[in-house]
C-alpha positions as semicolon CSV with decimal commas, in nm:
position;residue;x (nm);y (nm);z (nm)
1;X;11,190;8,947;8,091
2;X;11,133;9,209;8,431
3;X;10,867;9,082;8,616
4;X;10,737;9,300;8,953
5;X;10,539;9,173;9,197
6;X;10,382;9,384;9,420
7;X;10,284;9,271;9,813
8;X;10,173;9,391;10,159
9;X;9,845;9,404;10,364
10;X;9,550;9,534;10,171
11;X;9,393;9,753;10,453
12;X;9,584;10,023;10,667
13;X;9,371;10,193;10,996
14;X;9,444;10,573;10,939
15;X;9,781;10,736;11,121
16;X;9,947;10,317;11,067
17;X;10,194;10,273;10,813
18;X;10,163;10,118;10,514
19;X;10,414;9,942;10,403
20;X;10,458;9,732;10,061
21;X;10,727;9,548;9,936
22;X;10,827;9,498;9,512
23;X;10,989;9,193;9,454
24;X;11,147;9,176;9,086
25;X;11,293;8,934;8,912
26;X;11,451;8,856;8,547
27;X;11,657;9,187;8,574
28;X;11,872;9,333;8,919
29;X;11,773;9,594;9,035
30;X;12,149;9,727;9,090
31;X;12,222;9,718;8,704
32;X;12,322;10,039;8,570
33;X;12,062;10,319;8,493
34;X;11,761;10,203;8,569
35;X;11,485;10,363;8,857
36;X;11,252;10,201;9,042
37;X;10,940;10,374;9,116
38;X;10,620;10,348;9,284
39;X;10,286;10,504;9,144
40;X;9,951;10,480;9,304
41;X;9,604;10,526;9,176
42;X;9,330;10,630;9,350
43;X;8,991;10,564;9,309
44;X;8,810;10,835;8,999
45;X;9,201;10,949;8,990
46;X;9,483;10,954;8,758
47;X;9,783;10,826;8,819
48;X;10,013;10,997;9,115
49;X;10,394;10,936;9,099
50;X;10,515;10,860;9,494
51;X;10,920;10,840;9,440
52;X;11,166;10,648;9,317
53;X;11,521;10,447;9,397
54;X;11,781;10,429;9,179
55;X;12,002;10,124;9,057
56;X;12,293;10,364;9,275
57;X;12,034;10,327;9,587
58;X;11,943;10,697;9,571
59;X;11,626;10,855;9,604
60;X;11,388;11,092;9,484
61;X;10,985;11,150;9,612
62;X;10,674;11,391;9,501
63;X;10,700;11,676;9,657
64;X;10,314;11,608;9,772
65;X;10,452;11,305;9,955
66;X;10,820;11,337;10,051
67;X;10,765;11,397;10,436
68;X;10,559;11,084;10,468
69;X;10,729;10,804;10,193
70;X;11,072;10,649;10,236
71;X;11,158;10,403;9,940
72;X;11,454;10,132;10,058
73;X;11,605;9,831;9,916
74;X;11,750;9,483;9,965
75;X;11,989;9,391;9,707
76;X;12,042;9,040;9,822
77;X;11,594;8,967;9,774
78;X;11,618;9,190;9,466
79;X;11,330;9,359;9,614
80;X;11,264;9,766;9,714
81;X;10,993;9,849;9,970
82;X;10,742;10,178;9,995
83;X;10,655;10,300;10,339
84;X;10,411;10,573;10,404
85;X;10,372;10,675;10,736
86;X;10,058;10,830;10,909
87;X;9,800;10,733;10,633
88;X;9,477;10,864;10,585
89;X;9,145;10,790;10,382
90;X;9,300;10,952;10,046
91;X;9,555;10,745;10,072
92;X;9,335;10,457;9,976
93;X;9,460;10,367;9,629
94;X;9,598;10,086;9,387
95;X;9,976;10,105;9,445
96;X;10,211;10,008;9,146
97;X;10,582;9,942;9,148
98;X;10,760;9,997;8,846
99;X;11,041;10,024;8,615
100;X;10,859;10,311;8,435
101;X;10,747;10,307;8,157
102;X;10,793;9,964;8,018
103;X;10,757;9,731;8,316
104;X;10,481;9,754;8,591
105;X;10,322;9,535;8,877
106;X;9,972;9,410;8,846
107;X;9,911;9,693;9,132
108;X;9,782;9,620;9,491
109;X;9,490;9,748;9,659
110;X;9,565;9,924;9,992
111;X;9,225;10,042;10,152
112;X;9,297;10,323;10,449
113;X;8,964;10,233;10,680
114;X;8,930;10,160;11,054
């Protein structure tokens, strides 16, 4: 059973960097073939893919966000982290880790507010 648990401070000030951290367990996130994503939602908005890390340790973003994200891992916590630097307002959203499709977080509010 893949659980994901999504953490990390629920409000950002604008131009900080937000950074969350998915800790998974009942599956490693090293085992062959499997990518590890983040999604975000914001509010009246469908769901935005931000990037992902591969059980190899490679990654991929969104075009839309691959100057600001950088998705990294620790093996030994079983755990991969988002960071998004320089955040502003629209960047208020719920933010998901996931193995997609089958297995998602319970999501995490990050409000971007001073």
């Amino acid at each position: 059973q893949v659980h994901l648990q999504e953490s990390g401070p629920g409000l950002v000030k604008p131009s900080q960097t937000l950074s969350l951290t998915c800790t998974v367990s009942g599956y490693s996130i090293t085992t062959n073939g499997y990518y590890w994503s983040w999604i975000r939602q914001a509010p009246g908005k469908g769901l935005e893919w931000i990037g992902y890390i591969s059980y190899s340790g490679s990654t991929y973003y969104s075009p839309a966000l691959k100057s600001r994200a950088s998705i990294s891992r620790d093996t030994s916590k079983n755990q991969f982290t988002l960071q998004l630097t320089a955040v502003v307002h629209e960047d208020t959203a719920i933010y998901y880790c996931t193995r997609y499709p089958a297995h998602w977080g319970q999501g995490t509010q990050v409000t971007v507010s001073s």
